[in-house]
C-alpha positions as a Markdown table, in Angstrom:
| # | Residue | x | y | z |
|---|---|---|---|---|
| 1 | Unk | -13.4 | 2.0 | 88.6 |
| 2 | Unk | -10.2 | 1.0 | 87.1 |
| 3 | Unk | -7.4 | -0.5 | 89.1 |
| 4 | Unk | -4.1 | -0.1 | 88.4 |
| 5 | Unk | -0.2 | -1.1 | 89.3 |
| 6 | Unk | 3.1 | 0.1 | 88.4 |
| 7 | Unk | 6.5 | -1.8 | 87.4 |
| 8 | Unk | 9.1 | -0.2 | 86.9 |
| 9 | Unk | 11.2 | -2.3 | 83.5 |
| 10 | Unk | 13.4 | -1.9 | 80.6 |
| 11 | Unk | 12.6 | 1.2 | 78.5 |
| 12 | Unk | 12.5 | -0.7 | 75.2 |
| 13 | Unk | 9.9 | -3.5 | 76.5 |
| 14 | Unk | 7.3 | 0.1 | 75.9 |
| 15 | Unk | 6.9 | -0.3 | 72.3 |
| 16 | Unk | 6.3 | -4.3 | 72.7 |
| 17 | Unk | 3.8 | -3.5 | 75.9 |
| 18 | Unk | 1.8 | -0.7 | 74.4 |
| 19 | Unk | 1.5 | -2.1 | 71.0 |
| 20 | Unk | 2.4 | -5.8 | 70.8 |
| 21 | Unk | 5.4 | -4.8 | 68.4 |
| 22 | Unk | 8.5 | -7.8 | 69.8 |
| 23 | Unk | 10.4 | -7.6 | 67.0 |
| 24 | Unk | 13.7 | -5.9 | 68.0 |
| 25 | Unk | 14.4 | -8.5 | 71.1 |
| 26 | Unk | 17.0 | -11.0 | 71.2 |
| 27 | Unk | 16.3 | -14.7 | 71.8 |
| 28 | Unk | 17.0 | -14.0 | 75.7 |
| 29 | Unk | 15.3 | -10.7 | 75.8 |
| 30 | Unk | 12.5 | -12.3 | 74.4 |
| 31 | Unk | 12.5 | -14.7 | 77.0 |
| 32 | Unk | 12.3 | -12.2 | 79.8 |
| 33 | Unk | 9.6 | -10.4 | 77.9 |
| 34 | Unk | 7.6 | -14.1 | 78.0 |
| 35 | Unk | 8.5 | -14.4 | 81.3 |
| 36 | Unk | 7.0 | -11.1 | 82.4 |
| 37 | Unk | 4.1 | -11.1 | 80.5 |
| 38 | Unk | 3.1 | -15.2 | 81.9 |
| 39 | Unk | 3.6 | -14.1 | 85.0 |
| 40 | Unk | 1.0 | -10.6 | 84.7 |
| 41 | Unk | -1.7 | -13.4 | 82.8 |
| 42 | Unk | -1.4 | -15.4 | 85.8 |
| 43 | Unk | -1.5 | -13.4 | 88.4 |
| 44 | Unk | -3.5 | -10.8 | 87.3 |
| 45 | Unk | -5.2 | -12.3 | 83.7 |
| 46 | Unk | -4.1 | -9.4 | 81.4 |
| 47 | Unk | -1.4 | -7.8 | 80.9 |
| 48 | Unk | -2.6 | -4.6 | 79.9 |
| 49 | Unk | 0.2 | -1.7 | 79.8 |
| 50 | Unk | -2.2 | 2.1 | 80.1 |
| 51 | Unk | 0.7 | 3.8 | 79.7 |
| 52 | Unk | 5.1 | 4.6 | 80.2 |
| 53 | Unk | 6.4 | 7.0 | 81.8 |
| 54 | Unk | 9.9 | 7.6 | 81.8 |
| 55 | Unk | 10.4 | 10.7 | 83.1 |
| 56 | Unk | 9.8 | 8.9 | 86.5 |
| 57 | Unk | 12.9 | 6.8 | 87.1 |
| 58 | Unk | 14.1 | 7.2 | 83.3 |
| 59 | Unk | 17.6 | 6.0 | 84.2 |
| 60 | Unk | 20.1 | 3.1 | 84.0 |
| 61 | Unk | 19.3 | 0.7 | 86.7 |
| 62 | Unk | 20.8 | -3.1 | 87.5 |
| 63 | Unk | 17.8 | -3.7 | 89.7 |
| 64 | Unk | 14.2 | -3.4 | 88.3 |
| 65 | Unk | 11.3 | -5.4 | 87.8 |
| 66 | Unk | 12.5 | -7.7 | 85.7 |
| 67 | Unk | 15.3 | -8.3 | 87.1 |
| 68 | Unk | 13.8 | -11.4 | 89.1 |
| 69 | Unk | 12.8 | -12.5 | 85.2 |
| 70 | Unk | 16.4 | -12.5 | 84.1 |
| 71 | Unk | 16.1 | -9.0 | 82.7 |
| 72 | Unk | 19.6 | -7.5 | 82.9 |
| 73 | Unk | 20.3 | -3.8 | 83.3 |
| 74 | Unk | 19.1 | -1.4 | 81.0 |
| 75 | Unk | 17.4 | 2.0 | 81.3 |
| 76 | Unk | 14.5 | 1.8 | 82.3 |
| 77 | Unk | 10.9 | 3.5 | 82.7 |
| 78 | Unk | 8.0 | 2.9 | 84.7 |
| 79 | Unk | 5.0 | 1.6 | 82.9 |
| 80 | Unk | 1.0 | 1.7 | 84.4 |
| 81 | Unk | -1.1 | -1.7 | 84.1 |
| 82 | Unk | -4.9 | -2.1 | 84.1 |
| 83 | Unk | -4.9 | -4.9 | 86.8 |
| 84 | Unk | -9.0 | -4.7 | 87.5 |
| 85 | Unk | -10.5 | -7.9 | 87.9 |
| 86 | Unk | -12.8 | -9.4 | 85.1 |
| 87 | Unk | -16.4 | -9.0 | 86.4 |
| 88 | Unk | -17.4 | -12.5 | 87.4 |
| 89 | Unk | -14.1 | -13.4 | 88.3 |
C-alpha cells in the first residue's frame, strides 16, 4: 500500500517536482526549492511528487507550504507525495 501526503506550494515548483527540470528558478527560488526538497529527504527519505493538482486551491496565496522555507507568494497548486517508508527502514 502506498502512502501518501499533500502540500499545497508554488504552481511553477510542478515542472521541477514531477520531472527534475530547475531551470527557470532564480538564485532564491532555487533556495526555497533546496530547502523544501532537504527537508522531504529528511523527514520522509524521498521526495517523490505522484502528481499536481491545481484545480484544488489553484489560486494566489501569501501563505502555503513553503512559506515556512522562504517561498513568497505565488499561485499555487496542491501536489501528492509518495511518503511510504522504505521496507527495512
Amino acid at each position: 500500500m502506498i502512502t501518501t501526503t499533500e502540500y499545497v506550494l508554488p504552481r511553477h515548483w510542478a515542472c521541477a517536482l514531477t520531472y527534475g527540470y530547475e531551470g527557470e528558478f532564480d538564485p532564491n527560488e532555487e533556495r526555497v526549492f533546496t530547502r523544501f526538497t532537504e527537508y522531504m529527504l529528511e523527514t520522509y527519505g524521498k521526495c517523490w511528487c505522484l502528481s499536481v493538482d491545481d484545480d484544488d486551491c489553484g489560486d494566489f496565496r501569501r501563505y502555503h507550504d513553503a512559506t515556512s522555507f522562504g517561498g513568497l507568494a505565488c499561485d499555487v497548486a496542491t501536489y501528492v507525495f509518495d511518503i511510504t517508508p522504505e521496507k527495512g527502514a
